[in-house]
BADOFI-246723 format. One line per 10 residues: number of its first residue (from 1); their letters; for each residue x, y, z of C-alpha. Coordinates in pm, 1 decimal, always signed. Layout:
// BADOFI-246723
NUM> a> X/Y/Z | ...
***
This chain:
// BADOFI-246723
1> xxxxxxxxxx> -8892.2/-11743.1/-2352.0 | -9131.6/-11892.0/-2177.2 | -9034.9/-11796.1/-1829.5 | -9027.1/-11397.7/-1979.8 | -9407.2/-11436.1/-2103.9 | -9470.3/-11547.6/-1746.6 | -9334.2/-11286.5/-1555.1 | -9509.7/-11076.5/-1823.8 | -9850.4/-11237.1/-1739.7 | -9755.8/-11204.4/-1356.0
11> xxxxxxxxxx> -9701.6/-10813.3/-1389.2 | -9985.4/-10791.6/-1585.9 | -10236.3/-10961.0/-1357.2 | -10023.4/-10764.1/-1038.7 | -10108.7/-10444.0/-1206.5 | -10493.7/-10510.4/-1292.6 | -10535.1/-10608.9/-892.1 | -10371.6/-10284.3/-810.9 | -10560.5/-10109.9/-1005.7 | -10897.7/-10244.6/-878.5
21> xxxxxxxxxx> -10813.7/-10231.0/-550.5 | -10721.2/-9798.8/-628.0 | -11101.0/-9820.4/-779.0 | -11251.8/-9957.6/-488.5 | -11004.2/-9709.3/-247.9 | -11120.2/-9369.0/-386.3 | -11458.2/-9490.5/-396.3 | -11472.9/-9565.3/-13.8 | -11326.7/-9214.4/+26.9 | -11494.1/-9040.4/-222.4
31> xxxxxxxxxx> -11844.1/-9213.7/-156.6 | -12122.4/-9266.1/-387.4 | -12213.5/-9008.2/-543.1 | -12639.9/-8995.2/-596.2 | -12896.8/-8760.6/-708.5 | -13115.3/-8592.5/-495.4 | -13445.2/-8357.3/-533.0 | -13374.0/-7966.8/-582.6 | -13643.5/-7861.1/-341.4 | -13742.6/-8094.0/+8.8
41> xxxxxxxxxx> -14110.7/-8161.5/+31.2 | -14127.6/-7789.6/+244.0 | -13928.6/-7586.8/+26.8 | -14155.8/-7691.4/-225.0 | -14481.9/-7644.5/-40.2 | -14326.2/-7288.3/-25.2 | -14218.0/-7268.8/-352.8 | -14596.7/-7327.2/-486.1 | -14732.7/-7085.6/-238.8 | -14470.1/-6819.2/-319.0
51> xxxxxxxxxx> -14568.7/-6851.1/-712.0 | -14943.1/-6856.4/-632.9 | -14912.1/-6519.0/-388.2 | -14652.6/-6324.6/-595.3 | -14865.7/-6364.5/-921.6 | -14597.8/-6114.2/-1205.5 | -14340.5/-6174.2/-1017.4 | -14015.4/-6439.9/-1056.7 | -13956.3/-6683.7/-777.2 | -13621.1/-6796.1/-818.1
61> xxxxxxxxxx> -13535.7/-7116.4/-561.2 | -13179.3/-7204.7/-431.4 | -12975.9/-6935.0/-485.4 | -12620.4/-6920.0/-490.3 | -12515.4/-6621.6/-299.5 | -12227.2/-6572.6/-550.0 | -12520.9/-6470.5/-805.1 | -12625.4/-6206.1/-514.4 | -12334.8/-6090.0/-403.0 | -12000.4/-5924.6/-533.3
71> xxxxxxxxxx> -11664.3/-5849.9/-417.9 | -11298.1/-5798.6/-527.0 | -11172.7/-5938.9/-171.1 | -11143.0/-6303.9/-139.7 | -11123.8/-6295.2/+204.2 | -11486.9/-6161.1/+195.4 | -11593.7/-6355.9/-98.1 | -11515.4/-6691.2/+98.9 | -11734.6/-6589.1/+357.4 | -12035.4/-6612.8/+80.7
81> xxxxxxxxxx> -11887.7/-6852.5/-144.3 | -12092.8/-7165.6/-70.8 | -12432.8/-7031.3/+100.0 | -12763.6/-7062.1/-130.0 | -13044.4/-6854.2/-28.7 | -13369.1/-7061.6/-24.7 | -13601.6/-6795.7/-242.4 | -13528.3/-6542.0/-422.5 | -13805.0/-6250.3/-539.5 | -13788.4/-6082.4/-819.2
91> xxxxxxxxxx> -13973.0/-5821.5/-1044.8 | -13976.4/-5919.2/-1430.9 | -13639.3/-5721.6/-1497.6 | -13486.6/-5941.1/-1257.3 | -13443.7/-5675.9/-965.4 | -13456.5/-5845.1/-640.6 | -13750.8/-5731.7/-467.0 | -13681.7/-5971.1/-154.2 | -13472.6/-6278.1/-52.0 | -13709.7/-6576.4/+151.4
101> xxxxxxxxxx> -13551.6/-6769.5/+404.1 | -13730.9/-7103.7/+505.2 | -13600.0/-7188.0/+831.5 | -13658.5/-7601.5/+971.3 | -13495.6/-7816.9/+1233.8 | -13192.9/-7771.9/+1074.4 | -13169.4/-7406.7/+1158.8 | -13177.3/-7497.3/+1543.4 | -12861.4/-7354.8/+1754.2 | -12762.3/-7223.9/+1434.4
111> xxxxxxxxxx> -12894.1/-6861.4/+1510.8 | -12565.3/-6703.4/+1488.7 | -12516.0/-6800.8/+1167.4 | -12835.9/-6719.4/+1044.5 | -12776.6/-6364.3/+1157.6 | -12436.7/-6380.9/+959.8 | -12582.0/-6512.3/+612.3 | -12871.5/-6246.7/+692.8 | -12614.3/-5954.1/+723.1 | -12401.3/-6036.9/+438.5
121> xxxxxxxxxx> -12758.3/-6003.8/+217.5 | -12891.9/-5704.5/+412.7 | -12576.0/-5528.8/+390.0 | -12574.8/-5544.6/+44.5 | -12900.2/-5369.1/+25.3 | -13109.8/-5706.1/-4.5 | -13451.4/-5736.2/+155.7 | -13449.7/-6046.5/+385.0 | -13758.4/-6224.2/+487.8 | -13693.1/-6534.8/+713.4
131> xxxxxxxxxx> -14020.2/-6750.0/+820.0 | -14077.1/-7061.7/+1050.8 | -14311.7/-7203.3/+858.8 | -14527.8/-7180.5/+532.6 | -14682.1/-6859.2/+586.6 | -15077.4/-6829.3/+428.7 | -15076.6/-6652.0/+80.8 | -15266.8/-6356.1/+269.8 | -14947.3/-6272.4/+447.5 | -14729.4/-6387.2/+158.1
141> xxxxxxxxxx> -14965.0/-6132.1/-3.0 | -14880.4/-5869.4/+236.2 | -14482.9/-5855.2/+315.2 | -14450.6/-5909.1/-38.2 | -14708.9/-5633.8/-165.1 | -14534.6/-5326.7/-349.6 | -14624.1/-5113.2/-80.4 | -14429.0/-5278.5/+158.9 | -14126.7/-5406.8/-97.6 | -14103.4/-5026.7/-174.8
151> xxxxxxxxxx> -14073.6/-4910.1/+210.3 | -13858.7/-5202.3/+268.1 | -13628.2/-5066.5/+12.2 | -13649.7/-4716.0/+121.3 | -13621.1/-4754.5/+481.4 | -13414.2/-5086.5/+453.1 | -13585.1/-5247.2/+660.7 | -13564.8/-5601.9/+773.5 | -13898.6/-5809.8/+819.0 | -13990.4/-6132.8/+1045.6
***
């Protein structure tokens, strides 16, 4: 009896090291998981300055393409499925006037893929607006005035 209560206590313990050693396994190869800020210091410079210039109108941030963009293909819709657009303009019935991109460092040698993301939008009839840098309200003011959202449209015309 008392040698079964060991071997029970022995396959216990066995099984509560395995176990903890699976914890500590899949989180090495998961990694930590840890929050993080929506916007980066820039995107929310441009954020502010977007919502000051565009006075009336929505200024959406961090956009999931899959809320821009439809399809029936899968093949096309994985070549959207995980892009974000960094702003997204919008009258007060939600109608996209423009899309903002808010290119940094991180855009650098990455110019053919810019051009993709861009076409996917554009070719859906989106107005796409890509800057270097915080632009001054005056020419948020202007590429974002109705007359040129409504020539934009009409012409569809890209900007910057």
């Amino acid at each position: 009896m008392k040698l079964l209560f060991l071997l029970m206590v022995l396959v216990l313990l066995s099984a509560a090291v395995a176990l903890q050693r699976g914890r500590k396994n899949a989180t090495k190869t998961r990694g930590a998981i840890l929050k993080k800020n929506v916007l980066t210091n820039r995107e929310q410079s441009m954020y502010f300055r977007l919502h000051e210039a565009l006075e009336g109108r929505i200024v959406l941030a961090q956009v999931a393409f899959s809320a821009l963009l439809k399809t029936s293909s899968r093949q096309d819709r994985n070549r959207f499925d995980r892009k974000v657009a960094d702003f997204v303009i919008c009258n007060k019935t939600f109608e996209v006037l423009a899309i903002i991109e808010l290119d940094d460092a991180s855009h650098k040698n990455r110019e053919a893929q810019d051009r993709e993301r861009e076409l996917l939008l554009t070719d859906a009839g989106y107005r796409v607006i890509r800057y270097r840098n915080v632009p001054d309200i005056d020419i948020l003011k202007n590429d974002l005035s109705e007359s040129s959202v409504v020539a934009a449209i009409e012409t569809g015309m890209r900007l910057k």
